[in-house]
LOTORLUM-196259 format. One line per field, with one value per residue (C-alpha): x negated, y, z negated; residue in three letters. Coordinates in steps of 0.05 Angstrom, whole numbers, plus 5000, padded with zeros to 4 digits. Each point is the difference from the previous one (the first is absolute). Example, Ala and Ser with C-alpha at 12.3 -4.5 7.8 and 13.67 -1.06 7.14 Angstrom:
<pts>
xx <- c(4754/4973)
yy <- c(4910/5069)
zz <- c(4844/5013)
rest <- c(ala/ser)
</pts>
This chain:
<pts>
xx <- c(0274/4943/5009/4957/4977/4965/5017/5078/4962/4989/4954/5022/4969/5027/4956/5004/5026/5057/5010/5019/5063/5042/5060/5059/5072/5034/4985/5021/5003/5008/4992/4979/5014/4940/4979/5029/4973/5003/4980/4989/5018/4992/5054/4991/5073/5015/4953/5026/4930/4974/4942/4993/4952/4985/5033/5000/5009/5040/5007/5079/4980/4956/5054/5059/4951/4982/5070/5015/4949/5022/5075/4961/4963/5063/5042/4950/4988/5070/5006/4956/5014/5068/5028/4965/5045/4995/5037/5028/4966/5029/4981/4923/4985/4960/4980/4934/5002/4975/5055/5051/4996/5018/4989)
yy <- c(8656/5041/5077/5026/5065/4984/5074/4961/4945/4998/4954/4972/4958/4944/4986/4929/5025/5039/4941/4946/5055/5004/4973/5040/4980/5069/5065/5061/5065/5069/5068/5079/5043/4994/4918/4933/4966/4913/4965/4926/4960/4922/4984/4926/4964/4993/5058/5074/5033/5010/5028/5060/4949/5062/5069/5033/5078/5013/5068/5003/4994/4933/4978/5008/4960/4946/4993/4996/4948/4958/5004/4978/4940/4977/5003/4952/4954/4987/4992/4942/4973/5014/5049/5020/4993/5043/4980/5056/5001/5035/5020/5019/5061/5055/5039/4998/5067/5039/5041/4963/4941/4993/4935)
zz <- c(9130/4972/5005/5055/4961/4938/4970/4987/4961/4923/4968/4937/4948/4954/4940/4979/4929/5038/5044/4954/4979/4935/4999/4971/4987/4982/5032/4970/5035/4985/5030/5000/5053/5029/4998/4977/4943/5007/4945/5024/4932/4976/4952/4975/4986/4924/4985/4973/5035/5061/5033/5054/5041/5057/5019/5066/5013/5059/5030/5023/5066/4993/4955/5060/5043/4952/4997/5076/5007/4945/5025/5073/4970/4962/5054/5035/4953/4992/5079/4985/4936/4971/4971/4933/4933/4950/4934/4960/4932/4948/4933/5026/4957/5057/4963/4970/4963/5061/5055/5016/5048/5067/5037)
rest <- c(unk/unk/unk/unk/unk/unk/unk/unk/unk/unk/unk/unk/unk/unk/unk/unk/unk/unk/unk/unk/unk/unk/unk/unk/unk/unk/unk/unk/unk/unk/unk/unk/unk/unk/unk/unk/unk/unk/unk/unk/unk/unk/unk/unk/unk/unk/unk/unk/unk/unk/unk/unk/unk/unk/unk/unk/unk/unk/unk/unk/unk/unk/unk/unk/unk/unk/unk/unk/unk/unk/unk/unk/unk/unk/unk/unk/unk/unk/unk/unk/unk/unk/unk/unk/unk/unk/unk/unk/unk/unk/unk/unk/unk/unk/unk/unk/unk/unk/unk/unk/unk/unk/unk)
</pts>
C-alpha cells in the first residue's frame, strides 16, 4: 500500500551502470569509533591477489541497521529455501595490510 503522505517517500535512482552490480565473494570489514569500513572483495580460486571491487562507509548507526535487515532477509530466505551452509574455510589470510579484519 502506497504511503498516503508523500513527505514519508524518497525517490531513488538506479543508474544502469549501478544496476547491473559487482559481484564480490569476500567482504572485509573494519571499524573507527565513529563508522564501519566494508570492503566488498573478488578473490579468484588458485590466485594469491584479490581486488577491493567496492567499499561502503557506514556510520555505526547505518551499520547496526544494515545489519538488522540483513539478519531479517536471511531469516526469510531460509523460511523459504533451506537453511544456508556456510563451510568453514580455513587458511584465508584477512588481512590485506590494512586494520585488522572483522567479517
Amino acid at each position: 500500500m502506497a504511503d498516503p503522505n508523500p513527505k514519508n517517500q524518497i525517490n531513488i535512482e538506479l543508474s544502469d551502470e549501478i544496476a547491473e552490480g559487482i559481484y564480490s565473494n569476500l567482504a572485509i570489514i573494519t571499524h573507527s569509533h565513529s563508522e564501519f569500513i566494508v570492503d566488498f572483495v573478488k578473490m579468484m580460486p588458485g590466485t594469491t591477489k584479490a581486488k577491493v571491487k567496492s567499499r561502503i562507509i557506514l556510520t555505526p548507526q547505518h551499520a547496526k541497521r544494515l545489519f538488522k535487515a540483513l539478519q531479517d532477509n536471511i531469516n526469510k530466505f531460509e523460511r523459504l529455501h533451506g537453511e544456508i551452509k556456510v563451510p568453514e574455510i580455513e587458511n584465508l589470510p584477512l588481512n590485506f595490510g590494512g586494520p585488522k579484519a572483522e567479517a
